[in-house]
C-alpha positions in Angstrom: -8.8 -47.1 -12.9 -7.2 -45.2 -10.3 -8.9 -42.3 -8.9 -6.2 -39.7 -9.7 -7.1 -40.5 -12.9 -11.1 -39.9 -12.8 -10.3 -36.0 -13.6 -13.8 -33.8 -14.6 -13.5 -30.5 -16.4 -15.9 -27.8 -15.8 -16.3 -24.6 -17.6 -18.9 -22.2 -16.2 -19.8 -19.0 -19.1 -20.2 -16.0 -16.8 -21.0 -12.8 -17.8 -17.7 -11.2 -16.0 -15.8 -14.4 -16.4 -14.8 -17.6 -18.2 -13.7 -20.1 -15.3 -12.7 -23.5 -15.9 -11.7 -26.2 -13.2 -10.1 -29.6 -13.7 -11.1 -31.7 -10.5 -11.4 -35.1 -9.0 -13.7 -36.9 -6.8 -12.3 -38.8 -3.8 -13.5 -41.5 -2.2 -15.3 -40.0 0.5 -17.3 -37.6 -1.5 -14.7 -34.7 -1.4 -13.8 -32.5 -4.5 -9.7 -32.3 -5.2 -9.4 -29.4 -7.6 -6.5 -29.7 -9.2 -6.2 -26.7 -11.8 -8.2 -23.8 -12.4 -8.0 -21.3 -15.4 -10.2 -17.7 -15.7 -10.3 -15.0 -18.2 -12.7 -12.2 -18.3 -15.5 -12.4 -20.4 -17.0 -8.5 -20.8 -16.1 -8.5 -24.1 -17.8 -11.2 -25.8 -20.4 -12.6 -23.0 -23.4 -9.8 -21.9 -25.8 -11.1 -19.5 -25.3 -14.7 -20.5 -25.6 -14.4 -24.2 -22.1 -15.1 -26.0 -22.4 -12.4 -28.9 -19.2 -12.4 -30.3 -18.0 -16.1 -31.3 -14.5 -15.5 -32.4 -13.5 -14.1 -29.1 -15.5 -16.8 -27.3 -13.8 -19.6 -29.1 -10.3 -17.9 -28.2 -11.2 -17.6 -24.7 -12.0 -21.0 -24.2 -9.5 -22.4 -25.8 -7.0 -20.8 -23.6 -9.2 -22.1 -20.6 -8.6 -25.5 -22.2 -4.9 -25.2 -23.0 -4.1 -23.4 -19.3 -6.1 -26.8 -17.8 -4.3 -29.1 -19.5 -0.7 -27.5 -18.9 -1.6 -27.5 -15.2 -2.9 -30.9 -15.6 -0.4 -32.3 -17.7 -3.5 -34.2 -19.4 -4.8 -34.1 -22.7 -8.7 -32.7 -22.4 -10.6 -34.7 -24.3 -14.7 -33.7 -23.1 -16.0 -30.8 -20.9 -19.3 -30.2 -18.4 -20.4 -26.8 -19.1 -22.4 -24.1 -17.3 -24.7 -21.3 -17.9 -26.9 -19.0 -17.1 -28.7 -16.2 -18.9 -31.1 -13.3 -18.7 -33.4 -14.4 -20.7 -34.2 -17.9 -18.5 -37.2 -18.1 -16.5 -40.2 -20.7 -16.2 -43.5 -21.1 -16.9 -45.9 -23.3 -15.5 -48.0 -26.0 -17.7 -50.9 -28.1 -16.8 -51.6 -30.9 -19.2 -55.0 -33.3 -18.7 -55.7 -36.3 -19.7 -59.4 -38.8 -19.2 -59.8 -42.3 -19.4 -62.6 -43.8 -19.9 -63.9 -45.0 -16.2 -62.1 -45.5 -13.4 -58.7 -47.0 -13.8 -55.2 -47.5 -12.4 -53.4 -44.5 -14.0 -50.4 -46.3 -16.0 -47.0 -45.1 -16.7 -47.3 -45.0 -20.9 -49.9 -42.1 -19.3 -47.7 -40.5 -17.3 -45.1 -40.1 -20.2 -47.9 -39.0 -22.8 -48.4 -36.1 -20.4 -44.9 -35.1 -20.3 -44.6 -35.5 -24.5 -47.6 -33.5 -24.8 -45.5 -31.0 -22.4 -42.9 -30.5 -24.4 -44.8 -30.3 -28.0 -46.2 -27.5 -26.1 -45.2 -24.7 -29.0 -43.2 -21.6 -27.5 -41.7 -20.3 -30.6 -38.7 -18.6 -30.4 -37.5 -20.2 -27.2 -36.5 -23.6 -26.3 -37.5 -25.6 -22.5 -34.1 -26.6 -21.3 -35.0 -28.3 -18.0 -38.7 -29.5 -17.5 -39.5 -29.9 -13.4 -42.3 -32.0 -12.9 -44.8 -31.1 -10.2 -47.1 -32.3 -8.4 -50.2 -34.4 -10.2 -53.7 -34.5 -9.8 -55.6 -37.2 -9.7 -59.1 -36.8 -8.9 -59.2 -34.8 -6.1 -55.8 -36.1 -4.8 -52.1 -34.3 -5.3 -50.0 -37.2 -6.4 -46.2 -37.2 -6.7 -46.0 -40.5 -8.2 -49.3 -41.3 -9.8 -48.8 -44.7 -11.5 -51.4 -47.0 -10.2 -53.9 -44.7 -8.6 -57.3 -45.6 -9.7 -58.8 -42.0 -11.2 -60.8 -41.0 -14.3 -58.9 -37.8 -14.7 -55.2 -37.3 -14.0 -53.6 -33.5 -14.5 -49.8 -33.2 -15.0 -48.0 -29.8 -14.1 -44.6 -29.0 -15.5 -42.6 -25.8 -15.1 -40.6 -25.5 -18.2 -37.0 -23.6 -17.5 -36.9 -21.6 -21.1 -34.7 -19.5 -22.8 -34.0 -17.8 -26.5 -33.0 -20.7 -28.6 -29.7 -18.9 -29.6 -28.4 -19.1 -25.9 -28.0 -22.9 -26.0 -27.1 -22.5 -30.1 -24.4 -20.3 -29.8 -23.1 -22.1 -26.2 -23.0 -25.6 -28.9 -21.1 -23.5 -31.9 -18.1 -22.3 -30.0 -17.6 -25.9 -28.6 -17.6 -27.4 -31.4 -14.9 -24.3 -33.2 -12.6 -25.6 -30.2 -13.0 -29.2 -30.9 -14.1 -29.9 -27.5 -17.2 -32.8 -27.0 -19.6 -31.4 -24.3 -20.7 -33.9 -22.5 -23.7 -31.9 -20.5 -25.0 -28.4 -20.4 -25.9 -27.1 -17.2 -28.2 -24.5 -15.9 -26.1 -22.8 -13.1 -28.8 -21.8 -11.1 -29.4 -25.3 -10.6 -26.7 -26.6 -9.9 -25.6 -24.1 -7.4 -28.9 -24.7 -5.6 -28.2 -28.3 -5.0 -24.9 -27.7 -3.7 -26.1 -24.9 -1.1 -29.2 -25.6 -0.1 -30.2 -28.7 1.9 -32.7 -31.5 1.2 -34.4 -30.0 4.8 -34.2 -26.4 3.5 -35.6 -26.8 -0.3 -38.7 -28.7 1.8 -39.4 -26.2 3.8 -39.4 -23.4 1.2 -36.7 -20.7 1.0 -35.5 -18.3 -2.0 -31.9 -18.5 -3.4 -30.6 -14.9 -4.9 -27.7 -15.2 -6.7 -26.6 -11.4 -7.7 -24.1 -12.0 -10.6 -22.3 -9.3 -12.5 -25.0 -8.3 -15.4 -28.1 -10.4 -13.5 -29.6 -11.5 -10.6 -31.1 -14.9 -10.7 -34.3 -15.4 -7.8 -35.3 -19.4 -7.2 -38.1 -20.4 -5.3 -37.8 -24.1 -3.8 -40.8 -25.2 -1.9 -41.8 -29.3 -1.0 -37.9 -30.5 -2.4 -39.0 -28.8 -5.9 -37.6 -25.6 -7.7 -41.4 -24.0 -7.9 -40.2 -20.6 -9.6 -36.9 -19.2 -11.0 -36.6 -15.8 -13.0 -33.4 -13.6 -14.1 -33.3 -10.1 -13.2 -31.1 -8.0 -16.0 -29.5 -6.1 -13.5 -26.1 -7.4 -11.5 -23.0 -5.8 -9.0 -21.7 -4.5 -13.1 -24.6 -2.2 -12.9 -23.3 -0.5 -9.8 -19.4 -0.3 -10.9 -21.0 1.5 -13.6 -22.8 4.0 -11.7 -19.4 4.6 -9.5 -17.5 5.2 -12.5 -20.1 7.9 -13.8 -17.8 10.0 -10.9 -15.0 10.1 -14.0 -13.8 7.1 -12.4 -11.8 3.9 -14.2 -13.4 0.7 -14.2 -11.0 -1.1 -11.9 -10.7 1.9 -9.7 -14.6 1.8 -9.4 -14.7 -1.6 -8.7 -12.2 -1.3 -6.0 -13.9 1.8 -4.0 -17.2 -0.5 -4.5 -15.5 -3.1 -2.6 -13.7 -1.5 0.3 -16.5 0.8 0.8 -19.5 0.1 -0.8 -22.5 -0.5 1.4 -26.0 -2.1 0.4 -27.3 -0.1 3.1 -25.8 2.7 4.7 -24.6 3.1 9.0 -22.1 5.3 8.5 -22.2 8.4 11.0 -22.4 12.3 9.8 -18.8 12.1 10.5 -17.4 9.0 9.0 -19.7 9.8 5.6 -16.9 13.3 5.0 -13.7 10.9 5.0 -12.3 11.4 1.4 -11.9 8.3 -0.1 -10.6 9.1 -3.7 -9.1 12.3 -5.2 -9.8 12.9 -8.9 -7.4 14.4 -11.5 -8.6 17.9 -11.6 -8.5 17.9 -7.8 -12.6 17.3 -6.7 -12.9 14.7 -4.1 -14.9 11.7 -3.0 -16.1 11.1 0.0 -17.5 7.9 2.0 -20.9 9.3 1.8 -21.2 10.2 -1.6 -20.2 6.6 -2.7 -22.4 4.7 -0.2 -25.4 6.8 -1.6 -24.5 5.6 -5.3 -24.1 1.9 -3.9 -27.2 1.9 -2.1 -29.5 3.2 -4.3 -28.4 0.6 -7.3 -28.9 -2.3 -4.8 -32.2 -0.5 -3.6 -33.2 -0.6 -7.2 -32.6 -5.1 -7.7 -33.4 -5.7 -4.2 -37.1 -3.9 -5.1 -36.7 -5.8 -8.5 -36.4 -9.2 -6.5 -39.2 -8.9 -3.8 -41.3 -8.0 -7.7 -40.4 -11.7 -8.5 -41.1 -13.2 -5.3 -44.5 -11.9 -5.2 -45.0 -13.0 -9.3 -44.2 -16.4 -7.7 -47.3 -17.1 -5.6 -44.7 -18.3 -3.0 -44.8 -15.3 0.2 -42.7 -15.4 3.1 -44.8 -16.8 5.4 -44.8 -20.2 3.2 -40.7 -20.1 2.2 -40.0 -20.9 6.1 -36.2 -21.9 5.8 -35.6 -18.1 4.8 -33.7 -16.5 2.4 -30.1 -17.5 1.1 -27.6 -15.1 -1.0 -24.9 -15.6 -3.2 -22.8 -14.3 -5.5 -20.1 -11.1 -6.5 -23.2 -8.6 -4.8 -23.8 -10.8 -1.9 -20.5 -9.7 -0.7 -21.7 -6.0 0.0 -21.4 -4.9 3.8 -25.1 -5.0 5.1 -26.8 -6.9 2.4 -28.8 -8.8 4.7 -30.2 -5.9 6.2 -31.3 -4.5 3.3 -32.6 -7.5 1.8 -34.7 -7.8 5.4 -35.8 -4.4 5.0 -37.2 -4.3 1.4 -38.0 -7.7 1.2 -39.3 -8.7 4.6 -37.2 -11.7 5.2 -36.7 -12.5 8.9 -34.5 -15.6 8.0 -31.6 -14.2 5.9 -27.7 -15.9 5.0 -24.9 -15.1 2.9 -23.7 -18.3 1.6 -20.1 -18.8 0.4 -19.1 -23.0 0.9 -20.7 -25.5 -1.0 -22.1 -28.5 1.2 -19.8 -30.6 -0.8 -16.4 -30.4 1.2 -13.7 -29.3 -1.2 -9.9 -29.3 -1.3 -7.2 -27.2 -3.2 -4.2 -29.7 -4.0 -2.3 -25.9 -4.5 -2.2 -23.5 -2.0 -5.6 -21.2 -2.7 -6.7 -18.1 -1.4 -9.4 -18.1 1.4 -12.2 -16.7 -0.9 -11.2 -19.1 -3.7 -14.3 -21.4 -3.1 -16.9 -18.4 -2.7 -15.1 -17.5 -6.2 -15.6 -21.1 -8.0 -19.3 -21.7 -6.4 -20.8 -22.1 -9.8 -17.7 -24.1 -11.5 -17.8 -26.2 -8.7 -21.3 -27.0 -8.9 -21.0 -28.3 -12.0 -17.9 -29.8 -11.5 -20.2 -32.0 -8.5 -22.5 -33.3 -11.1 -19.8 -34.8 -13.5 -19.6 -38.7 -13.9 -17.3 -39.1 -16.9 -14.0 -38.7 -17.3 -12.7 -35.9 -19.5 -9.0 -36.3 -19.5 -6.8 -38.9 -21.4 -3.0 -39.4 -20.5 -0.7 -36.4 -22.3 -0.1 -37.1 -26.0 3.5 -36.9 -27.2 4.4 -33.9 -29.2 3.9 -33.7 -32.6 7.5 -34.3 -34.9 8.1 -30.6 -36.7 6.9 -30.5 -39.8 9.6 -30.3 -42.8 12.1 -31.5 -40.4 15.4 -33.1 -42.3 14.9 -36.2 -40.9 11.1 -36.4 -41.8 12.2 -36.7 -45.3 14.9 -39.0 -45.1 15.9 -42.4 -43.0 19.5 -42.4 -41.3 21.4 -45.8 -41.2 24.1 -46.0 -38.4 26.3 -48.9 -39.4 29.1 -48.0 -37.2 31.7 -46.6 -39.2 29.5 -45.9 -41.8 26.8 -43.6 -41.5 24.5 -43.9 -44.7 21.8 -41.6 -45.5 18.7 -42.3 -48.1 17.1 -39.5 -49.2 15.6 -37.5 -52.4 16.2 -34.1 -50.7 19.9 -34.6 -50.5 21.7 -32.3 -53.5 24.8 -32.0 -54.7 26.0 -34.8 -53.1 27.1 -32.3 -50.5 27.1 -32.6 -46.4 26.8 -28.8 -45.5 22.5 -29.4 -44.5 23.5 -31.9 -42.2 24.2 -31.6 -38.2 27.4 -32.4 -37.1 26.2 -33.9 -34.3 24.4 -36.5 -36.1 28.0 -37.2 -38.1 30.4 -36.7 -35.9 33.8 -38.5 -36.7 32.0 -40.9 -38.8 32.4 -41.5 -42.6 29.5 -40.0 -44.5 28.5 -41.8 -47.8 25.5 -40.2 -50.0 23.2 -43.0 -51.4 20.8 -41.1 -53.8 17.1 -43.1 -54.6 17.5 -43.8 -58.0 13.8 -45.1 -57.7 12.9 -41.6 -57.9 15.0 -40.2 -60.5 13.8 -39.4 -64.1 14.8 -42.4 -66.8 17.3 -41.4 -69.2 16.0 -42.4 -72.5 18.4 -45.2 -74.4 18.5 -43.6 -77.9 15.4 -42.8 -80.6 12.3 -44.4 -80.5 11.2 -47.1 -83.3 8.7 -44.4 -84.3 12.0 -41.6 -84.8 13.9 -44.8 -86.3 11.4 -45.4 -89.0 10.9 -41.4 -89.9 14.8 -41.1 -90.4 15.3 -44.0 -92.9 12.3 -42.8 -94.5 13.6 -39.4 -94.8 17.5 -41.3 -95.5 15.4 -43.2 -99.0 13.8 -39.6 -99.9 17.1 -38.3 -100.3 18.8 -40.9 -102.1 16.1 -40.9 -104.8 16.3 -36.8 -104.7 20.0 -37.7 -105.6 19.6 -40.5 -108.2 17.5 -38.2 -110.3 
């Protein structure tokens, strides 16, 4: 098949946006995105959690019909993405002893791993299970099968969640009609796109500060080793700005031309009016910063919490930290994640190692915008699109009901629905000068009954006897 025909749909179910991509994979390990579709998600989505179906099957139905009108394709199967504040992981240690020394085997390797996820955590389900290191003996093995040991020790960190996060994700698919082919944890995904193999061995922490959360993942030896979701996001501080009697979108646009994660403005500079309310009071530069500043002081304090929770410090994540996401875009957030955190080694990551291309014309942000969608997009291996369908024939159309016969001069038409023997329903462009003759289906038409039955026969010459006897008498 030809490659402009391997198309991959990816929908990623944010908590400030529904975004869906339609995208190919080149030959040389390039993404081609070909059509992307967002609508906010406020209204339906909170921190991950989709609490209002009907407007979550809507949504993401127009996602689907916007992709396939861009793509001219008929979707047929989607990759989806989420996150989700309840998500974070616990670590497991299953053992197992044999009797003696023996090579360890790989039926005991996978009895660890069942026993892992039999492990009962009630409400909540493990959506991802990353195996660590095992111990045999005294030895930390990555790959255990055929060490000789009388003792082997498996740990797992579970990635769990509520079990209605998945449930509901599976219910409004399947109210659209649309096959999911793979769930994905975003954080994930993301991860594997913008951090290197060299970077996730050293050890370094990925924040991604998202509109109602802010996911922290520890990668240390090439293995995720910690990952927790802070309910608190960049939503949290348009909300504070708009406690100043302030509009949501007006908020949000002060918070990004001027918001600051840490403040350097001069006593000067802090007095420039920025905003002028209704009843005439004013904003300043300053007053804003402060409400910007202390919010991100709050998540960044929140953060450097989870870090520490993790067992992972700073001296041991060497390759630093990396930030992503809506919040990452504050002026100075790498100075105040280096000041309340500690990090020497701090980035604001916006490109995915992946190189992508826009076959439209795309703003320069666009890929910082689609980071997650892409990611997901990256993993994809099957193709979700089929050629376009034609349209369907409108229903109770004339024509559905009855079969035109162009003989030339003749036009004939068969049909029950024809009345009257009359022309007036029909389009004259279907007749022009041509000789209409009406053929009705007698095949369909009520029998007309010959005379009385032998039953009716026999009562009337009865009743014909009766009444000449009547008259004899």
């Amino acid at each position: 098949m030809a490659t402009e025909d391997l198309f991959i749909i990816a929908i990623e179910l944010g908590s400030s946006n529904v975004t869906g991509v339609g995208g190919k994979k080149l030959p040389d390990g390039s993404i081609q995105i070909e059509a992307i579709a967002q609508e906010p998600s406020s209204m339906f989505i909170r921190n991950g959690m989709i609490f209002n179906m009907d407007k979550s099957v809507q949504c993401v139905s127009s996602i689907i019909k916007k992709l396939q009108e861009q793509l001219k394709r008929v979707i047929t199967q989607v990759y989806v993405g989420y996150g989700g504040q309840s998500i974070h992981s616990e670590l497991n240690k299953v053992t197992k002893r044999f009797d003696g020394e023996i090579p360890v085997s790989k039926e005991a390797v996978d009895e660890l791993m069942k026993e892992n996820l039999n492990n009962n955590v009630g409400d909540e389900d493990i959506l991802e299970v990353i195996c660590q290191e095992y111990r045999v003996g005294t030895q930390k093995q990555i790959d255990p099968v055929g060490v000789l040991s009388d003792y082997i020790e498996g740990r797992f960190l579970n990635i769990m969640a509520r079990s209605s996060l998945r449930a509901n994700i599976d219910n409004c698919f399947s109210k659209v009609g649309i096959h999911v082919v793979e769930d994905k944890l975003v954080p994930l995904t993301v991860a594997d796109e913008v951090l290197s193999d060299t970077e996730k061995r050293s050890g370094c922490v990925l924040v991604d500060f998202g509109a109602d959360t802010t996911t922290v993942s520890i990668y240390k030896a090439n293995l995720l080793r910690f990952i927790s979701v802070i309910p608190l996001g960049s939503a949290n501080v348009t909300k504070d700005i708009m406690s100043c009697q302030l509009e949501e979108n007006v908020a949000e646009e002060l918070k990004h031309r001027y918001g600051m994660a840490v403040s350097d403005l001069t006593e000067e500079d802090a007095k420039g009016i920025i905003y002028t309310l209704p009843d005439g009071s004013e904003i300043d530069k300053g007053m804003l910063v402060e409400i910007v500043e202390a919010r991100m002081e709050e998540i960044l304090y929140n953060v450097k919490d989870q870090i520490a929770s993790s067992g992972f410090g700073r001296d041991s994540l060497v390759a630093g930290a990396w930030l992503i996401g809506g919040g990452a875009k504050l002026r100075n957030i790498s100075k105040a994640f280096s000041e309340i955190i500690g990090f020497d080694k701090v980035r604001v990551q916006k490109n995915t190692l992946t190189t992508v291309h826009f076959a439209k014309a795309a703003p320069k942000n666009m890929e910082d915008r689609l980071l997650g969608t892409i990611s997901i997009l990256a993993k994809g291996n099957q193709i979700c699109t089929s050629p376009q369908a034609p349209k369907e024939p409108i229903k109770d159309d004339f024509f559905q009901n009855n079969t035109v016969q162009d003989t030339g001069e003749l036009t004939i038409i068969h049909g029950s629905s024809i009345k009257n023997n009359t022309t007036e329903n029909l389009d004259d462009n279907q007749l022009g000068d041509k000789t209409v003759q009406i053929v009705q289906d007698d095949s369909k038409k009520p029998r007309k009954r010959k005379g009385p039955g032998i039953i009716k026969k026999a009562i009337k010459k009865l009743s014909e006897i009766s009444k000449s006897i009547v008259e004899d008498d």
